[in-house]
PDB file of the backbone (N, CA, C, O) and the ligand in Angstrom, with CONECT records:
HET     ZN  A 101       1
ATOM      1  N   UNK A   1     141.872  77.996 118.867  1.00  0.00           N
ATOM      2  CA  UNK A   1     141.508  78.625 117.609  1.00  0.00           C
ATOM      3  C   UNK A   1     140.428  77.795 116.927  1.00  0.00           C
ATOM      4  O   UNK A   1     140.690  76.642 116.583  1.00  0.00           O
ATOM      5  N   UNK A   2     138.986  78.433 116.673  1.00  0.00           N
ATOM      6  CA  UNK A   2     138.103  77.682 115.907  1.00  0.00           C
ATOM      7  C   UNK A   2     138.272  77.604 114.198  1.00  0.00           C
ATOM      8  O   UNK A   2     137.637  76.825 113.487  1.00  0.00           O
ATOM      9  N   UNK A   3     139.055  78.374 113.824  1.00  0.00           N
ATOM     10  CA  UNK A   3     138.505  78.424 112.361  1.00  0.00           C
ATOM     11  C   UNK A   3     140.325  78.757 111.894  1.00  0.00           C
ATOM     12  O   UNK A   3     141.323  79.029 112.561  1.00  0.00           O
ATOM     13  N   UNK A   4     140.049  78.547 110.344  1.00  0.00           N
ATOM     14  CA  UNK A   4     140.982  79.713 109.544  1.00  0.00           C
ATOM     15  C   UNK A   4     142.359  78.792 109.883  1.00  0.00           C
ATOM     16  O   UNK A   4     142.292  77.854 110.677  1.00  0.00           O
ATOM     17  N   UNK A   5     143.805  79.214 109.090  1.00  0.00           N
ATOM     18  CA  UNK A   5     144.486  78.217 109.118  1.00  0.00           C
ATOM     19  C   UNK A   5     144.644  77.639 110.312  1.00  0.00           C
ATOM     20  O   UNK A   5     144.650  76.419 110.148  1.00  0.00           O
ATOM     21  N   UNK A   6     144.801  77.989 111.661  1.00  0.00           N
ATOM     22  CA  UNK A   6     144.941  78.024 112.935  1.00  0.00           C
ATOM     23  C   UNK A   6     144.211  77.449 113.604  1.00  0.00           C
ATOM     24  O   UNK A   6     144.132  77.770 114.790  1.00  0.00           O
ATOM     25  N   UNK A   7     143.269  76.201 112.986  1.00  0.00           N
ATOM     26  CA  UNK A   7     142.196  75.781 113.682  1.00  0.00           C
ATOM     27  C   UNK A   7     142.638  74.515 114.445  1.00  0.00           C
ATOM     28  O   UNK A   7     143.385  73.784 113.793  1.00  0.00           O
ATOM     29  N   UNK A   8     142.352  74.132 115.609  1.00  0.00           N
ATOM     30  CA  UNK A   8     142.875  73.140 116.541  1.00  0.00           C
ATOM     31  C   UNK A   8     143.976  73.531 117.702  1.00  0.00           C
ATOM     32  O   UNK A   8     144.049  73.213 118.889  1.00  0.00           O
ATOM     33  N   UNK A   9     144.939  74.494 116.713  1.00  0.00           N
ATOM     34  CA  UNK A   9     145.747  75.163 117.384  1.00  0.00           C
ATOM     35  C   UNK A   9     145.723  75.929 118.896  1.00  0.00           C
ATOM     36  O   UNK A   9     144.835  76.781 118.916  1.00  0.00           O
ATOM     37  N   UNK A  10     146.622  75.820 120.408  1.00  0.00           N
ATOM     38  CA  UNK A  10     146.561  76.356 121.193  1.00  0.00           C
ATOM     39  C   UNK A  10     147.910  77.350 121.472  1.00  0.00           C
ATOM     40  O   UNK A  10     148.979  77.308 120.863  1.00  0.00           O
ATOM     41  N   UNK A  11     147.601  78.085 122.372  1.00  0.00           N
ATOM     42  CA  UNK A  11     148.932  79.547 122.439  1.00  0.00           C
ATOM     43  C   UNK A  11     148.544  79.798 123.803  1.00  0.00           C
ATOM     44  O   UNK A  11     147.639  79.536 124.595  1.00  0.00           O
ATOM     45  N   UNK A  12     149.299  80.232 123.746  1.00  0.00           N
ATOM     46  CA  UNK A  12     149.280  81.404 125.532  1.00  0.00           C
ATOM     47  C   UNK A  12     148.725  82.720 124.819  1.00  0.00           C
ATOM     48  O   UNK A  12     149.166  83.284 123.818  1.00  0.00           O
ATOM     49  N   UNK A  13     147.724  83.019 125.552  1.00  0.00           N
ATOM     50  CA  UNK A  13     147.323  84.667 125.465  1.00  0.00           C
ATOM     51  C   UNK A  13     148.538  85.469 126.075  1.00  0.00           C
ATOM     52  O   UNK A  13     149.069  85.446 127.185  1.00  0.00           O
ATOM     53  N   UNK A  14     148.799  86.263 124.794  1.00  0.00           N
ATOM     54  CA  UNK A  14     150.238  87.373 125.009  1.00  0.00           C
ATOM     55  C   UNK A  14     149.513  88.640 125.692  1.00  0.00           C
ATOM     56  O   UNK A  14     149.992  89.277 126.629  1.00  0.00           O
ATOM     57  N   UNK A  15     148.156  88.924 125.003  1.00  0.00           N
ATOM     58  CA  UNK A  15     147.693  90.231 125.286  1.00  0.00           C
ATOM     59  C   UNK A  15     146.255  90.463 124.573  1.00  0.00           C
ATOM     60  O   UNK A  15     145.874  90.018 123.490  1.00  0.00           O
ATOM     61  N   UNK A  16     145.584  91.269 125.474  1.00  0.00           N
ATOM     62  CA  UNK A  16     144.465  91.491 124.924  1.00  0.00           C
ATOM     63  C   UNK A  16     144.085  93.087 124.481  1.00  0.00           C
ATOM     64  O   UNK A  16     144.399  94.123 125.067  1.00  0.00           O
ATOM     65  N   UNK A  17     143.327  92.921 123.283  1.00  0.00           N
ATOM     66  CA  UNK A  17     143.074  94.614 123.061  1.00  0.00           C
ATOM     67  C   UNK A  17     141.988  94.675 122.927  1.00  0.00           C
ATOM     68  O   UNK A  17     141.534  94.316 121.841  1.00  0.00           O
ATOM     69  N   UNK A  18     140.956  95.225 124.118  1.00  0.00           N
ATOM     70  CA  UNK A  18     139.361  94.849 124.268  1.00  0.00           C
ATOM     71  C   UNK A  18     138.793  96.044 123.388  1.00  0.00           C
ATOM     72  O   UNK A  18     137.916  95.686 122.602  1.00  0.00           O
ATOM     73  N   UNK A  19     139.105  97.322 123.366  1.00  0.00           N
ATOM     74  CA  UNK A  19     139.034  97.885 122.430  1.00  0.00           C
ATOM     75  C   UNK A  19     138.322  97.460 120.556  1.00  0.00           C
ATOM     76  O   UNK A  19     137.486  97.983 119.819  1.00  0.00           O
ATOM     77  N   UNK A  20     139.211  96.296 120.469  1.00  0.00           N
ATOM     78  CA  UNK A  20     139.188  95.627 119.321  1.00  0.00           C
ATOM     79  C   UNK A  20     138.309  94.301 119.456  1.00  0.00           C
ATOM     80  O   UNK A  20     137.965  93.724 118.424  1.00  0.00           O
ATOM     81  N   UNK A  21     138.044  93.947 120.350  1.00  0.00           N
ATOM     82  CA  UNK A  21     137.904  92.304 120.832  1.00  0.00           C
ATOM     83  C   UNK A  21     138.758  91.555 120.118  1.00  0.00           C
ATOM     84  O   UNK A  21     138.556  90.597 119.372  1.00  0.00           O
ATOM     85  N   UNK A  22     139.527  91.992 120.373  1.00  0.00           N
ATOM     86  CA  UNK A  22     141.071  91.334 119.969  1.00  0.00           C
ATOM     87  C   UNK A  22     141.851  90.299 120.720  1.00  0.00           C
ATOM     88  O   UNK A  22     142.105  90.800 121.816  1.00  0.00           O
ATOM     89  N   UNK A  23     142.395  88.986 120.640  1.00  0.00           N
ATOM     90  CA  UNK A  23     143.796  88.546 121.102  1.00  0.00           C
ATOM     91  C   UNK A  23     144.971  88.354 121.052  1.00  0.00           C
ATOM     92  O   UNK A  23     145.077  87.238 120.543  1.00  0.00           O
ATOM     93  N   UNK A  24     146.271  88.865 121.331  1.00  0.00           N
ATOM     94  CA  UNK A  24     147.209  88.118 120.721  1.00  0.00           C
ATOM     95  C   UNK A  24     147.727  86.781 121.288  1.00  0.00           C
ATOM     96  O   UNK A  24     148.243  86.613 122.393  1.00  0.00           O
ATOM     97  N   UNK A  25     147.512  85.927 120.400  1.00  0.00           N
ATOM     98  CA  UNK A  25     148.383  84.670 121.406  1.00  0.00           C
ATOM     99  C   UNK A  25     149.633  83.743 120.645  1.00  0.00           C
ATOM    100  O   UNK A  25     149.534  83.216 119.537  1.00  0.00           O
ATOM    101  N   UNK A  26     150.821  83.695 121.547  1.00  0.00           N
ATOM    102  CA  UNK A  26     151.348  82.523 121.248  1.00  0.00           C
ATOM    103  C   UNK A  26     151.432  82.130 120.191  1.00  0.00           C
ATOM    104  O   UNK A  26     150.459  81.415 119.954  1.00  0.00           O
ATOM    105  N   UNK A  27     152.371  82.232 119.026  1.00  0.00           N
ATOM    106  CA  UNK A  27     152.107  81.343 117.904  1.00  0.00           C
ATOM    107  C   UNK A  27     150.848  81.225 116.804  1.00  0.00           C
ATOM    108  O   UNK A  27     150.772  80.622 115.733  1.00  0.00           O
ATOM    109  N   UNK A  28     150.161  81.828 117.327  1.00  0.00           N
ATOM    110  CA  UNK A  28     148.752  82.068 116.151  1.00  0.00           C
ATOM    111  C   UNK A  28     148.680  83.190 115.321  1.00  0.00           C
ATOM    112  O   UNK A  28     148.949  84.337 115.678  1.00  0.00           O
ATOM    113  N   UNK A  29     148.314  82.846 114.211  1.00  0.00           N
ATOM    114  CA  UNK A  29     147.761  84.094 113.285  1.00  0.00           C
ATOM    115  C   UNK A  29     148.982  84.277 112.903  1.00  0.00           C
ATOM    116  O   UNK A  29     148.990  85.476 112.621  1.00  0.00           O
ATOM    117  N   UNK A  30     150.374  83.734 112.642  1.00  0.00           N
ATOM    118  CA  UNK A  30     151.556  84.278 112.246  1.00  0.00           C
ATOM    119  C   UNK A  30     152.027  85.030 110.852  1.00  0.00           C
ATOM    120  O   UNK A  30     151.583  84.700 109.752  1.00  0.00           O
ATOM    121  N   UNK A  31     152.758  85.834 111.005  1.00  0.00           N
ATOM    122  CA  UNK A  31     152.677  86.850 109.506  1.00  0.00           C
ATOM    123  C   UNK A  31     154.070  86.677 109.406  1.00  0.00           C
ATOM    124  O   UNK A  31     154.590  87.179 110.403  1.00  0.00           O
ATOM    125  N   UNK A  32     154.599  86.368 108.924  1.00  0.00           N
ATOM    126  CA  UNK A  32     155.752  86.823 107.762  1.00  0.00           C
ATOM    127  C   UNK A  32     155.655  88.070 107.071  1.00  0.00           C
ATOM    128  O   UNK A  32     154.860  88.519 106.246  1.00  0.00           O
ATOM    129  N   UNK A  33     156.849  88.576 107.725  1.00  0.00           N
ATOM    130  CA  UNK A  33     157.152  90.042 107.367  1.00  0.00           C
ATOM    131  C   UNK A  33     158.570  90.336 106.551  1.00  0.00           C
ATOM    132  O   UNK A  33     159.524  90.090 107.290  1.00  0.00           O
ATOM    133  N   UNK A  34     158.830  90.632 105.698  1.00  0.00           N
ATOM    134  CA  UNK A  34     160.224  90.582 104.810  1.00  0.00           C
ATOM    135  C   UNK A  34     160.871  91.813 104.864  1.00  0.00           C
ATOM    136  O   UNK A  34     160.474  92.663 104.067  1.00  0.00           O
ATOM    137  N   UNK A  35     161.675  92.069 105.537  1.00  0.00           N
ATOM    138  CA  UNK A  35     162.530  93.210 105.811  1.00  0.00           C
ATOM    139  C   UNK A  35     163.456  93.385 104.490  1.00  0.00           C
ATOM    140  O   UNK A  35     164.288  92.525 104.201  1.00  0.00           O
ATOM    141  N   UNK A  36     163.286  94.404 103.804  1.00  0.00           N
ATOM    142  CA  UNK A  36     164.653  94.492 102.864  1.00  0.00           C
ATOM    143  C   UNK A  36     165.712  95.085 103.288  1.00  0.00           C
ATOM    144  O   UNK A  36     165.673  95.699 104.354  1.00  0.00           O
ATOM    145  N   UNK A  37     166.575  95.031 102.722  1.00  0.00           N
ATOM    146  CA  UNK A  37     168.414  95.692 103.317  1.00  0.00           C
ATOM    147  C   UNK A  37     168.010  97.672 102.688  1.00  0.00           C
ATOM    148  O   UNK A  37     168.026  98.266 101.609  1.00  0.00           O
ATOM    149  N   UNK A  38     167.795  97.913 103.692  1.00  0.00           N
ATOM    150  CA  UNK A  38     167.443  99.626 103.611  1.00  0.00           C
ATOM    151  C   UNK A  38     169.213 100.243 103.246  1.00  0.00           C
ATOM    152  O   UNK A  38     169.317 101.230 102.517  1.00  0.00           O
ATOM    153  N   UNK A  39     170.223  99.714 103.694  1.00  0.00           N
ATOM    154  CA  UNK A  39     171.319  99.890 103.161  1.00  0.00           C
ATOM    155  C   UNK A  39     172.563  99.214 101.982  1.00  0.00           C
ATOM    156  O   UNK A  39     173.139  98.192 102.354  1.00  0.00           O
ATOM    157  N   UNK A  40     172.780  99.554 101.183  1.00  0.00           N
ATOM    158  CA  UNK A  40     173.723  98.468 100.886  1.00  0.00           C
ATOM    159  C   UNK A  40     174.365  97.718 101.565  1.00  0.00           C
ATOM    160  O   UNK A  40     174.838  98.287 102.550  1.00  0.00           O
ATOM    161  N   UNK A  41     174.743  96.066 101.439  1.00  0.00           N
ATOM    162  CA  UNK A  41     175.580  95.627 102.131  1.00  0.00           C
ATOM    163  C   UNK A  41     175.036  94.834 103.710  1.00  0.00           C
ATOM    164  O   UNK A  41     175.580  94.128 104.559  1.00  0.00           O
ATOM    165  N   UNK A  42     173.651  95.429 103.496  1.00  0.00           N
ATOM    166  CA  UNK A  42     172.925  95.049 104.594  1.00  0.00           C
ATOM    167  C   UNK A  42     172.248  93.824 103.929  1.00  0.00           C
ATOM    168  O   UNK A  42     172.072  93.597 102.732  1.00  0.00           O
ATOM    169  N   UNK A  43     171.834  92.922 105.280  1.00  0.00           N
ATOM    170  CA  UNK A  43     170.770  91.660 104.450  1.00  0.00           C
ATOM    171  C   UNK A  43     169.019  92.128 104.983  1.00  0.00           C
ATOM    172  O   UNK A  43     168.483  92.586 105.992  1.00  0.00           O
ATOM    173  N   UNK A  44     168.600  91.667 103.569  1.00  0.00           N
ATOM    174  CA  UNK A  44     167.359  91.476 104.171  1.00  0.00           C
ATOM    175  C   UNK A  44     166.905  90.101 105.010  1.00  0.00           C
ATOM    176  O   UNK A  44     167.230  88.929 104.826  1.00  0.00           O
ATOM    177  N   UNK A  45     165.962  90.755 106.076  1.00  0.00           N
ATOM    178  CA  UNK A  45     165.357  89.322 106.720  1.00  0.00           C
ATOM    179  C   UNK A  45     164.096  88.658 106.874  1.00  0.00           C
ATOM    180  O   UNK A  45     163.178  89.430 107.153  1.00  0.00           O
ATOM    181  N   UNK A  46     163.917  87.961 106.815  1.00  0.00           N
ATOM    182  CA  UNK A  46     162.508  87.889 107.274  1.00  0.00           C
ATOM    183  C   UNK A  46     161.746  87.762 108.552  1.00  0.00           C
ATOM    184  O   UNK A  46     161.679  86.535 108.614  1.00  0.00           O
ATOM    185  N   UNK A  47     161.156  88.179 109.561  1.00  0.00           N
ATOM    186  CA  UNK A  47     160.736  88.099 110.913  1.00  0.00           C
ATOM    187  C   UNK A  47     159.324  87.605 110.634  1.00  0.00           C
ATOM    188  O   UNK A  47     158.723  87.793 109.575  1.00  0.00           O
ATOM    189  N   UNK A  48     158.741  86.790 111.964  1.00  0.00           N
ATOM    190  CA  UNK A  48     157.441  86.450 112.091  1.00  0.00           C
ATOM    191  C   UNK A  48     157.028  86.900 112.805  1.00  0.00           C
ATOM    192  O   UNK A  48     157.864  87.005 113.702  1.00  0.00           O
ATOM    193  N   UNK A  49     156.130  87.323 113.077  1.00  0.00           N
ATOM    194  CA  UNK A  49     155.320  88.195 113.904  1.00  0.00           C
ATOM    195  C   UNK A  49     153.744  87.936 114.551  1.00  0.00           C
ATOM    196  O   UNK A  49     152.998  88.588 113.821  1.00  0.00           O
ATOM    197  N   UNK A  50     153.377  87.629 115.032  1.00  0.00           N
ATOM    198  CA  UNK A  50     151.527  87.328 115.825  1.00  0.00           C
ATOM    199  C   UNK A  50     150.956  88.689 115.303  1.00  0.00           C
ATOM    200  O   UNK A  50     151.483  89.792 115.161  1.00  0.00           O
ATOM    201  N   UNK A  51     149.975  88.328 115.122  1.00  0.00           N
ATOM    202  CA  UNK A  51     148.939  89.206 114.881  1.00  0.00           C
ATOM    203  C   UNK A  51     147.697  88.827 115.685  1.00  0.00           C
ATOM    204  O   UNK A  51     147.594  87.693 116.154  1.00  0.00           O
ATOM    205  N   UNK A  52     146.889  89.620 115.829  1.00  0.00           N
ATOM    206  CA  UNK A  52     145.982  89.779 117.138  1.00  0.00           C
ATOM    207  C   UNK A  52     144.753  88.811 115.982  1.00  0.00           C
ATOM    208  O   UNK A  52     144.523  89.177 114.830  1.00  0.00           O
ATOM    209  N   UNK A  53     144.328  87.986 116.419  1.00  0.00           N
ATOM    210  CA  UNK A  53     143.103  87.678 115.951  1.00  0.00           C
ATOM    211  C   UNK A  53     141.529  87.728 116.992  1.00  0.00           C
ATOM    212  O   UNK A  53     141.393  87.533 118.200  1.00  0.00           O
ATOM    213  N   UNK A  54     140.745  87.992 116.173  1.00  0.00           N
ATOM    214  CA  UNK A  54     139.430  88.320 116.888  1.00  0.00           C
ATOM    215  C   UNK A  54     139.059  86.930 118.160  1.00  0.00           C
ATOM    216  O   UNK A  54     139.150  85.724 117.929  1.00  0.00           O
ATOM    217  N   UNK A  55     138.767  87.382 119.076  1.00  0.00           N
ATOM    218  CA  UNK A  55     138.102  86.503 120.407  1.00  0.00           C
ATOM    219  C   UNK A  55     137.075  85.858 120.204  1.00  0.00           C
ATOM    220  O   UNK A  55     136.773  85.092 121.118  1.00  0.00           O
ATOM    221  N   UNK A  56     136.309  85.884 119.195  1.00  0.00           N
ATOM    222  CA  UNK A  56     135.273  85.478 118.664  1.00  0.00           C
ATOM    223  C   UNK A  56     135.838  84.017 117.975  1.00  0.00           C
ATOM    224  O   UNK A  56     135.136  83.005 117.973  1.00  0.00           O
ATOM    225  N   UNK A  57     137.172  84.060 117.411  1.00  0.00           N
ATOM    226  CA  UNK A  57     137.269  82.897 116.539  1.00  0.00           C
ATOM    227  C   UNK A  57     138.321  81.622 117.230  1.00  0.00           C
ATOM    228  O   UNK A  57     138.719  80.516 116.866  1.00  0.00           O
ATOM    229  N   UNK A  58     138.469  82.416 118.305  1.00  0.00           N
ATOM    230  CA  UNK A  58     139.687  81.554 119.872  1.00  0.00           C
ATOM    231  C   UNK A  58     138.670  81.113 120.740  1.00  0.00           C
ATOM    232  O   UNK A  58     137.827  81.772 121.350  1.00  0.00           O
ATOM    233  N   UNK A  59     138.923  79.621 120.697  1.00  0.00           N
ATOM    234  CA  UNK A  59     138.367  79.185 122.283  1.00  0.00           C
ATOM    235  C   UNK A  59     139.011  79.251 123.113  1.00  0.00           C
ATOM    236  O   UNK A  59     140.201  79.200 122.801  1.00  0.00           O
ATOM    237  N   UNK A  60     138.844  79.334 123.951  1.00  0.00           N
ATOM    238  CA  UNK A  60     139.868  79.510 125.540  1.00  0.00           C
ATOM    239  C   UNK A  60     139.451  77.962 126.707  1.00  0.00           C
ATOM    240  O   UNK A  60     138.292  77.603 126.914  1.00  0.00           O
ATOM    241  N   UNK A  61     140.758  77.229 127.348  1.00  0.00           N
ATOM    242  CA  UNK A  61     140.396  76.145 127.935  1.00  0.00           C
ATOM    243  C   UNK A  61     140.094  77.266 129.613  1.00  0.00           C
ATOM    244  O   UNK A  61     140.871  77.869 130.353  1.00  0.00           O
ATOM    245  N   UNK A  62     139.051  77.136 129.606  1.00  0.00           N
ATOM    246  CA  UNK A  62     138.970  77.221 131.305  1.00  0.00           C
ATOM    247  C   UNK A  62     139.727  76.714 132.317  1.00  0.00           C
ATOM    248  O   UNK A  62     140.062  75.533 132.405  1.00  0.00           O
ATOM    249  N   UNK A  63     140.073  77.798 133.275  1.00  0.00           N
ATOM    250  CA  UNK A  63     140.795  76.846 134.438  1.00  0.00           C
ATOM    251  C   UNK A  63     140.113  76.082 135.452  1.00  0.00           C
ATOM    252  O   UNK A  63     140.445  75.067 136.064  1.00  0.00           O
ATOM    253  N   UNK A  64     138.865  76.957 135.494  1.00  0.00           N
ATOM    254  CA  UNK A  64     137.667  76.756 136.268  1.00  0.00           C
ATOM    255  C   UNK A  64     137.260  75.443 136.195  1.00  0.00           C
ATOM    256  O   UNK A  64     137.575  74.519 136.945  1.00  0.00           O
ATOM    257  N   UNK A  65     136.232  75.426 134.834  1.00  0.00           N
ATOM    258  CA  UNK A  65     135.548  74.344 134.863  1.00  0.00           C
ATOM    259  C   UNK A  65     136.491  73.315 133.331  1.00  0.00           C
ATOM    260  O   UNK A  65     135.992  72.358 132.738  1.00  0.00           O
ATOM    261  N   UNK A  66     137.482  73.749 133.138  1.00  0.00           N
ATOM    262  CA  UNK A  66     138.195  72.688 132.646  1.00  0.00           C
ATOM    263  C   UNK A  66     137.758  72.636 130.985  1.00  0.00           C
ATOM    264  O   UNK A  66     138.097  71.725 130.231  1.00  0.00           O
ATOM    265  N   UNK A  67     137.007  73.709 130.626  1.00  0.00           N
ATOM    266  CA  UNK A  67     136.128  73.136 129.130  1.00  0.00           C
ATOM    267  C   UNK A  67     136.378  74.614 128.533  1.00  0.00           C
ATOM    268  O   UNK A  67     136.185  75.765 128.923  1.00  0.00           O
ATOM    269  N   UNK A  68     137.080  73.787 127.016  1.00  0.00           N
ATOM    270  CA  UNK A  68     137.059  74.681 126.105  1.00  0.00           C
ATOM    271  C   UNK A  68     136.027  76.017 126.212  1.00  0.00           C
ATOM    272  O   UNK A  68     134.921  75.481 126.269  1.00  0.00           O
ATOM    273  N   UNK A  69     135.860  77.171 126.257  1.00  0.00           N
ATOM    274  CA  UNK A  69     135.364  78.281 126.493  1.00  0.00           C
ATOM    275  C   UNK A  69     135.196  79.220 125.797  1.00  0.00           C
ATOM    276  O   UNK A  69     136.213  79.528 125.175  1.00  0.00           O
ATOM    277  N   UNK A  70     134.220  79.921 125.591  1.00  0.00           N
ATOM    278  CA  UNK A  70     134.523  81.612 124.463  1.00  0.00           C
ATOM    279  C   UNK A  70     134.836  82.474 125.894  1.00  0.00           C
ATOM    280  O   UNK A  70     134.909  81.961 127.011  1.00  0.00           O
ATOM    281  N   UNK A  71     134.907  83.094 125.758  1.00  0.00           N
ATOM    282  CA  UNK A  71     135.198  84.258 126.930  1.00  0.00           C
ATOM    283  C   UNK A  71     134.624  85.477 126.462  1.00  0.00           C
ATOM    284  O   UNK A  71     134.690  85.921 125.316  1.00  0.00           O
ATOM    285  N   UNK A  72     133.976  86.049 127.587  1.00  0.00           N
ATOM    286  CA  UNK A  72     132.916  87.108 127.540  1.00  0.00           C
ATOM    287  C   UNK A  72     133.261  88.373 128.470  1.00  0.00           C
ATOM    288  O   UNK A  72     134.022  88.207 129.423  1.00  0.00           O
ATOM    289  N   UNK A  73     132.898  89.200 128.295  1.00  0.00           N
ATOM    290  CA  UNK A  73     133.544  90.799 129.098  1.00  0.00           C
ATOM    291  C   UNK A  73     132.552  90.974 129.819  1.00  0.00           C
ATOM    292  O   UNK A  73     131.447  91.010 129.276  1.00  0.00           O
ATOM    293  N   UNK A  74     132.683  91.153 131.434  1.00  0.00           N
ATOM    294  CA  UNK A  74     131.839  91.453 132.875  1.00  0.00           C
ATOM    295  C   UNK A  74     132.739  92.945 132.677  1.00  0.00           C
ATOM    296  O   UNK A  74     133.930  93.191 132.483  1.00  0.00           O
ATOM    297  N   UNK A  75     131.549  93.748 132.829  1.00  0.00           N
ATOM    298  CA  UNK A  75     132.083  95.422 133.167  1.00  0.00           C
ATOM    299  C   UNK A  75     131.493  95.910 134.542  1.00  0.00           C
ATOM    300  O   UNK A  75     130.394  96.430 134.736  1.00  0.00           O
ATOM    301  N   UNK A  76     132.334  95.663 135.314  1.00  0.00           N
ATOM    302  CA  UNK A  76     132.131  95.912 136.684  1.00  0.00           C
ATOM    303  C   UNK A  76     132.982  97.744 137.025  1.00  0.00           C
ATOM    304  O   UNK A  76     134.165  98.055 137.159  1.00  0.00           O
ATOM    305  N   UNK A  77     131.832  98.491 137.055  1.00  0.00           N
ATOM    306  CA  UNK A  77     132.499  99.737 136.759  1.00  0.00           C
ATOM    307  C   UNK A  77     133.263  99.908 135.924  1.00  0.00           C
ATOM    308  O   UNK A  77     133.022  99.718 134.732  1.00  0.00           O
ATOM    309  N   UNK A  78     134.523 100.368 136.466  1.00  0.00           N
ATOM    310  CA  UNK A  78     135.273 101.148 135.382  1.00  0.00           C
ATOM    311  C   UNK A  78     135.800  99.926 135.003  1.00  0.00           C
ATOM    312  O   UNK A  78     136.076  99.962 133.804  1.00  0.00           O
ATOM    313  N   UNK A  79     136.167  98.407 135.728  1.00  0.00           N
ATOM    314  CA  UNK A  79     137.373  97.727 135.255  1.00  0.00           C
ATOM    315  C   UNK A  79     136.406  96.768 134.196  1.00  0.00           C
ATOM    316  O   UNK A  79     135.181  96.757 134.313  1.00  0.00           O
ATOM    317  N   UNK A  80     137.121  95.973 133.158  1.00  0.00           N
ATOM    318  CA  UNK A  80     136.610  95.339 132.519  1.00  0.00           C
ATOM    319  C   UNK A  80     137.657  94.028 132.892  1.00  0.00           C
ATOM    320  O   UNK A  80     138.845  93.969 133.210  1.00  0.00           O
ATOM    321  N   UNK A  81     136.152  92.610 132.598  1.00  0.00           N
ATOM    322  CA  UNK A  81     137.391  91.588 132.922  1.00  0.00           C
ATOM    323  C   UNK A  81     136.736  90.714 132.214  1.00  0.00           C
ATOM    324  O   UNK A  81     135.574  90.994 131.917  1.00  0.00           O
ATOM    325  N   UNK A  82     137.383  89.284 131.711  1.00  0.00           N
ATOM    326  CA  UNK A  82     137.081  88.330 130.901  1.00  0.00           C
ATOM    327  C   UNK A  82     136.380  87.482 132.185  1.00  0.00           C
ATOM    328  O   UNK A  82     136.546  87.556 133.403  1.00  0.00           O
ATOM    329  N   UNK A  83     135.531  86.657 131.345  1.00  0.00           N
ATOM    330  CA  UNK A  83     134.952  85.967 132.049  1.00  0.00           C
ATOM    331  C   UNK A  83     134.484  84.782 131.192  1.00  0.00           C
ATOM    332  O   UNK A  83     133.966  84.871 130.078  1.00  0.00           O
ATOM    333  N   UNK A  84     134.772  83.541 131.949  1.00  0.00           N
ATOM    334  CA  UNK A  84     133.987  82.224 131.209  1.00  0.00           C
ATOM    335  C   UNK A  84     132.539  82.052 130.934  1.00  0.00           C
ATOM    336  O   UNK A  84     131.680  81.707 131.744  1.00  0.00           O
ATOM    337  N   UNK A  85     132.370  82.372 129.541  1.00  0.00           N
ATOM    338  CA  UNK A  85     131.118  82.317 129.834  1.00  0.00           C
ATOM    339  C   UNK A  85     129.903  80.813 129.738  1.00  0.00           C
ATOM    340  O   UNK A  85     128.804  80.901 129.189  1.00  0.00           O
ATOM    341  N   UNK A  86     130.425  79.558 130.385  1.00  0.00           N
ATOM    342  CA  UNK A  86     130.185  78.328 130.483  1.00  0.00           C
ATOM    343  C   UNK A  86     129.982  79.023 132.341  1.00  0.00           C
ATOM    344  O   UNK A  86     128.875  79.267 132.822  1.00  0.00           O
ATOM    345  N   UNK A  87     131.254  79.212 133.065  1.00  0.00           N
ATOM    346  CA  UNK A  87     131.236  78.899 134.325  1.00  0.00           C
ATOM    347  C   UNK A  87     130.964  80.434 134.662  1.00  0.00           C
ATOM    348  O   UNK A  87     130.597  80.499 135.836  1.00  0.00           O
ATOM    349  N   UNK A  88     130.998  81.373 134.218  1.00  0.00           N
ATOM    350  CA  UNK A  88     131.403  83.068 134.611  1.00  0.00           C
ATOM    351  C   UNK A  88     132.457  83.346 135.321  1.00  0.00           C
ATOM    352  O   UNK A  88     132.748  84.508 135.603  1.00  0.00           O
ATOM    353  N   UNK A  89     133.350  82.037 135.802  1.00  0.00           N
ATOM    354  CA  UNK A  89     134.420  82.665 136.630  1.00  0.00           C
ATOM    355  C   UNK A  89     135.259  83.271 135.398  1.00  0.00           C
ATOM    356  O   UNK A  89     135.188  83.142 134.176  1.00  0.00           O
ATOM    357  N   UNK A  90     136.281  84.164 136.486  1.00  0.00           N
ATOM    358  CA  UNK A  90     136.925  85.424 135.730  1.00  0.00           C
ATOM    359  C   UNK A  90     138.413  84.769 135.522  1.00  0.00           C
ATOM    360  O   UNK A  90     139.048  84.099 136.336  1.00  0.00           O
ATOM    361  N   UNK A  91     138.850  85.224 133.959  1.00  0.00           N
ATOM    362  CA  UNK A  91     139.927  84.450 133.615  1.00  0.00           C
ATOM    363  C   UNK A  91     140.924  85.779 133.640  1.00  0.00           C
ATOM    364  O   UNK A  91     140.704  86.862 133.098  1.00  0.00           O
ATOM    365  N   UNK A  92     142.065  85.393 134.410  1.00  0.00           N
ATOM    366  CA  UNK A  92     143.084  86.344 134.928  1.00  0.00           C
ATOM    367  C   UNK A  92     143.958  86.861 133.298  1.00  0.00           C
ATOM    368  O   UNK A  92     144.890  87.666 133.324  1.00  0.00           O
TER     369      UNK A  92
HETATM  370 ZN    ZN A 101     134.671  78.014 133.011  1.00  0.00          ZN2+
END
């Protein structure tokens, strides 16, 4: 993570939504969400939740060449795939 509270911070990529140039990862971007008791007698809770933050503001460590990375989209026909864009190898 480059910026914003989350900066220094690393996660596992949960999922990507290229659509968005979106990531979700691991522990970043976390939201607190406050559930109230929709019934009497019920408790409210609070859950945390990831939220997808933009790919633009996540570095990614390469497996390749070992170095912090932005990652860039190769559109090889129909499939789309991330790619290092330091080394271009393709990050699974
Ligand atoms: Zn690389």
């Amino acid at each position: 993570m480059l910026g914003g509270k989350d900066k220094g911070k690393t996660g596992k990529v949960l999922g990507v939504i290229p659509a968005d140039n979106r990531l979700l990862v691991e522990g970043l971007n976390m939201m607190k969400k406050h559930l109230r008791a929709k019934q009497q007698g019920q408790k409210g809770q609070i859950i945390s939740k990831e939220r997808p933050v933009a790919i633009g503001s996540v570095a990614l460590v390469c497996k390749s060449c070992g170095k912090p990375t932005r990652v860039g989209f190769s559109v090889d026909g129909k499939t789309k795939t991330r790619v290092c864009k330091k080394c271009k190898a393709t990050i699974a």
